[in-house]
N, C-alpha and C positions, 0 to 999 in steps of 0.2 A: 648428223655429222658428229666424231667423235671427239671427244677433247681429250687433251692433254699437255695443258701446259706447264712451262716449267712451275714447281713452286715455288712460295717465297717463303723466305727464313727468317723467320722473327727475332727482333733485338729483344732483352730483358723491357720490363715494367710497363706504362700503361702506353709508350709510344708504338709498342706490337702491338698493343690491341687497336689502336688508331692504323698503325699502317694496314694492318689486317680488312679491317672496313672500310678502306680507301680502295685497297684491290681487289677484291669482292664487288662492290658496286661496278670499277670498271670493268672490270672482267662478265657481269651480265648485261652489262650495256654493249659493251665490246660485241656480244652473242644475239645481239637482238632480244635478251630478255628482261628488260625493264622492268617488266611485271613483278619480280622477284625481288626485287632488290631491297626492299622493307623486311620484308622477312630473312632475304639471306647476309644481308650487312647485322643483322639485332643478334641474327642465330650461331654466327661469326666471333661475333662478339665475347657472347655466352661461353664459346668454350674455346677459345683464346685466354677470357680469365681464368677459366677454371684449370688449363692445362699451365698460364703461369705461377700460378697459386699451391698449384698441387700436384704436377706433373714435373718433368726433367725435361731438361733442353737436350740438343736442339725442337725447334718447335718450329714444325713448317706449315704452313696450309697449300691447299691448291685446289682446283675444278677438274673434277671428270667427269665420265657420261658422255651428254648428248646434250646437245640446244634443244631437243624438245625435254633429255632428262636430266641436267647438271646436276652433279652433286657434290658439295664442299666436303672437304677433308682436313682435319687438323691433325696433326702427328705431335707426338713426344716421345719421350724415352723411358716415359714410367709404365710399369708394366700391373701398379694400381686400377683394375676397373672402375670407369665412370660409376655413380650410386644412382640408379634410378631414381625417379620421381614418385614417392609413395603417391598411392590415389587420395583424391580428397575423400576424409573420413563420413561428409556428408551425403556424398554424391554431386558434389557441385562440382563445376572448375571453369572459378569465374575467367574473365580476360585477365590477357597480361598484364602486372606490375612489374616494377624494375627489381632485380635481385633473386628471380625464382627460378635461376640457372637453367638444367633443361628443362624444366617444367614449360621456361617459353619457348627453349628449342623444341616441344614436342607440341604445342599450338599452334607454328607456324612452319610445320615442315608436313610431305607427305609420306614421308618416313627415315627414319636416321635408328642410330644402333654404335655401336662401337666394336672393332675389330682385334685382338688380342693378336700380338706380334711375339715371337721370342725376347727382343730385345727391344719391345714399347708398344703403344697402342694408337690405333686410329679414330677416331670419332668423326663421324659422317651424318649428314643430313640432307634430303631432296627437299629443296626449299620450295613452300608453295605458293601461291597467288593468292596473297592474304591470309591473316592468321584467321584462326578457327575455332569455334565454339567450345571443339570437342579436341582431345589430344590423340596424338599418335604414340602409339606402345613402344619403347624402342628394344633393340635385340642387342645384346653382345653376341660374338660370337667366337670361338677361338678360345675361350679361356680355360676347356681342357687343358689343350694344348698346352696352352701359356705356365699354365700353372705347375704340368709336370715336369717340364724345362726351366721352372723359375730358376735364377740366381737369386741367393737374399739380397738383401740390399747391403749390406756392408762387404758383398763378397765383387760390387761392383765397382770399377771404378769413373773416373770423370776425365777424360783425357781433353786435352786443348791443343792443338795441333796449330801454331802462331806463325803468320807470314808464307803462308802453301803458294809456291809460285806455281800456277795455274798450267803453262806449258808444260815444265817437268813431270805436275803430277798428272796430266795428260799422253805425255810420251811415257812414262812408269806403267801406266794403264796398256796401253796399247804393244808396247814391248811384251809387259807380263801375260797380254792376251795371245801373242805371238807364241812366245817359250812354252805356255801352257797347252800350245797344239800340237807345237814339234815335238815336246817332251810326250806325247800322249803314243803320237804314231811312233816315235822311236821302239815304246815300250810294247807297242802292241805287236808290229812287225818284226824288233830284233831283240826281244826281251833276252833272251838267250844268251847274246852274245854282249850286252849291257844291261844285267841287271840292275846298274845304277838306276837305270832309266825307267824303271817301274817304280823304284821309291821317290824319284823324284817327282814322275808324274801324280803318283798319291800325294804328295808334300802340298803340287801347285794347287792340288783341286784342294784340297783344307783351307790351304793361305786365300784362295779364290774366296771361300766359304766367308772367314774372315774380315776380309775386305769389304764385301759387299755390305756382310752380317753390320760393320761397326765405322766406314769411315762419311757414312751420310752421306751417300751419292746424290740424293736432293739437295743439297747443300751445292756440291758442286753445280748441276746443273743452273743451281737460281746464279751463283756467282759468272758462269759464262753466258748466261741470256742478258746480263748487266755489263757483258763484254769487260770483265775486271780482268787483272793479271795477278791478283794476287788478294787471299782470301785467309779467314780462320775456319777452323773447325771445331767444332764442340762435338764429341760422341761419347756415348755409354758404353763400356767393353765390360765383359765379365774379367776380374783383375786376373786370375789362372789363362785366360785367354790372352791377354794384351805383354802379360809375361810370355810367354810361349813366342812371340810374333821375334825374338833375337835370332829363333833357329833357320829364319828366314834368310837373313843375311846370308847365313854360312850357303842355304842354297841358292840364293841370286847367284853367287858367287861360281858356285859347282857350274849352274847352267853355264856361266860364261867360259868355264872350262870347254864343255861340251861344244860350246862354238867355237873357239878356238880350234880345236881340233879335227874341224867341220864334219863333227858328228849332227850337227843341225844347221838347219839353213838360216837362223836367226843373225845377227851381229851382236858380236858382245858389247854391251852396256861402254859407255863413255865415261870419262871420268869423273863428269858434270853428273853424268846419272847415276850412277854409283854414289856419289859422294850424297845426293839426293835422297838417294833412299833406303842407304843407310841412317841419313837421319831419320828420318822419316818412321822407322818402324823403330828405331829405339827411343820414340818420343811417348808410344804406347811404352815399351819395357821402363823408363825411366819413370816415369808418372804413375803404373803396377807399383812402383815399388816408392812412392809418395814422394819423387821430387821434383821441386818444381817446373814448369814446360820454359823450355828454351826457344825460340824463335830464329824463323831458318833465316841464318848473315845476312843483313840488308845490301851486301857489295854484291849478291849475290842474283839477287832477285832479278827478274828479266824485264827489260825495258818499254817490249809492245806489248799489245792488244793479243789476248787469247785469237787465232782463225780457228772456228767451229767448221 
């Protein structure tokens, strides 16, 4: 059976790495896997500290795989490679002590590695049925990739994204999934006679890119499986990109032209959503350019429960 549950999104200092190992344990008990749980609560652990220590927030974990293969996953925004564990110089590698970071994730897993993202890294491990004698090798992989895409690190910035009411930025979502189809077939079918509508449709599929690339979609989902109405966000944008996200505006804006004139079947935006998301994208342009995050008006904020 495969998993995929939502993740959870860890708070700063040592009460992530506690919640961290609270849900992990339940989540193999949950699975019928008991067996694991010694090893996948310690291995948990291990790189929860090491990604608050030395990595970027947001910092999520979760279980994938299979009840017969789970595998945990820790996420951050640093695009820093985990450092292997050198071999012991003797040839020994006694059991686990406290403090030997992966070294005990690599004793008591049946294999882990870490994944290089454009914009942060995953570190993963199949936790085993007792730790082991002997370690598992582990693999990065991706950091070609990673590396020819890297942003320095001062060319990045830290956006904080205060009081997301959950419905809005759910209807933003699914509007913008909307426009971004009618804009596509408009272009494909009547380019000709709207060439708006092929720079538009290039526009949405970048902004899509964006989106996806920088506003922790894991994020949102752990905040609607806790059925909240209203949430933060913490993400890593490259600051040239998070600048850029103003030109959006001017096309939300275009698109609602475009339905207004029922050149598409979508509905133009409200004035609630509008007003939404225009904040919303110039929270990235205002924080690009170092000032501080504003939070969206609390007379504002919607009163029920997300419906998923």
């Amino acid at each position: 059976m495969p998993l995929n549950r939502p993740a959870l999104t860890l708070g700063p200092g040592p009460r992530g790495v506690h919640a961290a190992r609270r849900w992990v344990v339940r989540t193999c008990q949950d699975i019928g896997r008991a067996d694991l749980v010694e090893t996948a609560e310690l291995g948990v652990s291990e790189l929860v500290t090491n990604a608050l220590l030395h990595g970027e927030p947001p910092i999520t974990v979760r279980v994938r795989g299979t009840v017969e293969h789970p595998r945990v996953e820790v996420r951050d925004s640093s695009m820093e490679p985990p450092v292997l564990p050198a071999p012991d110089p003797d040839g020994e590698e006694p059991l686990l002590t406290f403090g030997r970071g992966l070294g005990i994730l690599a004793h008591g897993s049946e294999a882990w590695g870490a994944e290089m993202e454009d914009d942060g890294k995953v570190v993963w491990f199949a936790p085993s049925a007792g730790f082991q004698q002997t370690s598992t090798t582990g693999l990065i992989t991706g950091a070609d990739a990673a590396r020819a895409t890297r942003t320095p690190a001062h060319d990045r910035v830290r956006v904080e994204i205060l009081g997301v009411p959950l419905r809005l930025y759910l209807e933003f979502q699914g509007h913008f999934k909307e426009l971004r189809r009618e804009v596509r077939l408009l272009a494909l079918a009547h380019e000709a006679d709207y060439p708006l509508a092929k720079s538009l449709s290039d526009l949405f599929t970048t902004l899509d890119r964006h989106l996806r690339e920088g506003i922790g979609v894991e994020q949102i989902e752990a905040a609607i499986a806790q059925n909240l109405t209203v949430t933060d966000l913490v993400v890593q944008m490259p600051r040239a990109t998070a600048r850029t996200l103003s030109r959006f505006i001017e096309l939300l804006d275009l698109a609602d032209d475009f339905c207004r004139q029922q050149r598409l079947l979508s509905l133009a935006r409200s004035d609630e959503q509008r007003r939404f998301q225009t904040w919303f994208l110039c929270e990235f342009v205002r924080q690009a350019g170092n000032e501080e995050p504003l939070r969206w008006p609390e007379k504002d904020h919607p009163q029920h429960s997300v419906v998923s």
